[in-house]
C-alpha positions as CSV (number, residue, x, y, z in Angstrom):
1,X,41.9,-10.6,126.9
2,X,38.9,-7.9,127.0
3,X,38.8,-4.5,127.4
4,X,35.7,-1.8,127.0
5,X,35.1,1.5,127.1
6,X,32.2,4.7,127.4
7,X,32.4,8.2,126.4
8,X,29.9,11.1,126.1
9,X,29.2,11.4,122.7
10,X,29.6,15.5,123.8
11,X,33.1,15.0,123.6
12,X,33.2,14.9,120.0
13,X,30.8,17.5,118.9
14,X,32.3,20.6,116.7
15,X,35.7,19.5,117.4
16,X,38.0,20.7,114.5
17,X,40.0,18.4,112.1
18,X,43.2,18.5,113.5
19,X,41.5,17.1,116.7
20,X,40.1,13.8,114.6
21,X,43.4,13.3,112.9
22,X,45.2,12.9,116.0
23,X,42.9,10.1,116.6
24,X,41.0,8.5,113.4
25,X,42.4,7.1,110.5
26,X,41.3,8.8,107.3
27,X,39.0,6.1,106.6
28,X,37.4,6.9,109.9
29,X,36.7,10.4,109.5
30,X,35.2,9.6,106.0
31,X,33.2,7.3,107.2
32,X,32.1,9.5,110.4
33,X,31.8,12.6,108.4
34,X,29.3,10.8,105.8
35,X,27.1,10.7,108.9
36,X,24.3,13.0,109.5
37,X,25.4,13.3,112.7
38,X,29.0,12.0,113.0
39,X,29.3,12.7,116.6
40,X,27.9,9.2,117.9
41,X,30.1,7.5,115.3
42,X,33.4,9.2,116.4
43,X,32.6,8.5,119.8
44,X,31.6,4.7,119.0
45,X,35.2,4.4,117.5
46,X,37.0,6.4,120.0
47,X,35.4,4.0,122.2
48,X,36.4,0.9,120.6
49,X,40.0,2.0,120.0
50,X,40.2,2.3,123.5
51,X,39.0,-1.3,124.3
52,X,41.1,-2.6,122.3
53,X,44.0,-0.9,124.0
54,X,42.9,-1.7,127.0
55,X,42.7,-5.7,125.7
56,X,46.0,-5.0,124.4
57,X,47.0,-3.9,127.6
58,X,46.0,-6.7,129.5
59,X,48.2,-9.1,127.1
60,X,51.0,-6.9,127.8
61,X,51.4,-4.8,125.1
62,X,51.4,-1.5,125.4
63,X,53.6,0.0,122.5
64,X,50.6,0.8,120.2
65,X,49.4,4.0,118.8
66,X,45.5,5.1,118.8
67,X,46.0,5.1,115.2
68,X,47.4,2.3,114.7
69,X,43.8,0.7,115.7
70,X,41.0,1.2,113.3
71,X,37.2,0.6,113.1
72,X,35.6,-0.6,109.9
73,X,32.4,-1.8,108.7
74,X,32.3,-5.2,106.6
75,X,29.5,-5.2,103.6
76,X,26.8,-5.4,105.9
77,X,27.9,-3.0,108.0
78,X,28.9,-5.1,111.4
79,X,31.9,-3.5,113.1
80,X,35.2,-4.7,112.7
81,X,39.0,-3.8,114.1
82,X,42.1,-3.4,112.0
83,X,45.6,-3.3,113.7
84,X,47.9,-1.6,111.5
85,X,50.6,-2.5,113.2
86,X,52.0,-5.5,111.1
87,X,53.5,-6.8,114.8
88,X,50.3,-7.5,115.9
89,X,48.6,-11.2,115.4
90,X,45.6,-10.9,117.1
91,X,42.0,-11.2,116.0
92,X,39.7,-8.8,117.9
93,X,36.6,-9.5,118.0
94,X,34.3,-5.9,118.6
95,X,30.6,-4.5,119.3
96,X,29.7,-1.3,119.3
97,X,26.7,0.5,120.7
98,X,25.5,4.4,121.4
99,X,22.6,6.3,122.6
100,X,21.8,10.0,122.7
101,X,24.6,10.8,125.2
102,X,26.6,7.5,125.9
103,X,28.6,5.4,123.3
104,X,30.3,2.0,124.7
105,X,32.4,-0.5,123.3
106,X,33.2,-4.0,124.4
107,X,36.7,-5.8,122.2
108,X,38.3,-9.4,123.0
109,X,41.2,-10.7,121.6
110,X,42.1,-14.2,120.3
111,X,45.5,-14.8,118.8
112,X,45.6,-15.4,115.6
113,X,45.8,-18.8,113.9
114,X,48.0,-19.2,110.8
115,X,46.8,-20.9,108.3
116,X,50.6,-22.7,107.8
117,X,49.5,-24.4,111.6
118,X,46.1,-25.3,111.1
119,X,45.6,-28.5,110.6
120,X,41.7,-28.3,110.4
């Protein structure tokens, strides 16, 4: 299952606080507001929160919250997803990109293997 996504980075320039909470984790907006310009950063996320939906969506499932869907960086600072919904067992897999006006995400899913059932 795919799913991908582009916004105007405009879109989330000088929007006020209660406007990123309804959307971005707190880990999100920390990270975003540590930018210089956090504006290309929201929009990547926003962006990749709505791929994966829309991957999501495509599986079938539907009864997830934008927030329940976050964006992280690993060590060396390659995009990941998070679904905090404990319900969820899929692996997304997630790139990011932006510009001066555009920002795009791309997310596929793969289920989830258990470690209990693989046999490797």
């Amino acid at each position: 299952m795919i799913g991908v996504d582009i916004e105007n980075i405009s879109r989330f320039k000088d929007k006020e606080c209660a406007f990123y909470e309804r959307i971005f984790t707190k880990s999100e907006i920390e990270y975003c507001e540590s930018k210089r310009n956090p504006a290309p950063h929201y929009a990547a996320r926003f962006c990749a929160k709505e791929a994966v939906f829309k991957a999501l969506s495509s599986a079938g499932i539907g009864n997830i919250l934008i927030t329940q869907i976050e964006v992280y960086n690993d060590k060396n600072g390659s995009p990941h997803v998070r679904l905090l919904n404990p319900d969820m067992k899929y692996k997304v897999h997630i790139s990011l990109s932006h510009d001066k006006e555009k920002a795009i995400a791309f997310a596929m899913l793969s289920h989830e293997v258990s470690r209990e059932n693989n046999n490797v």
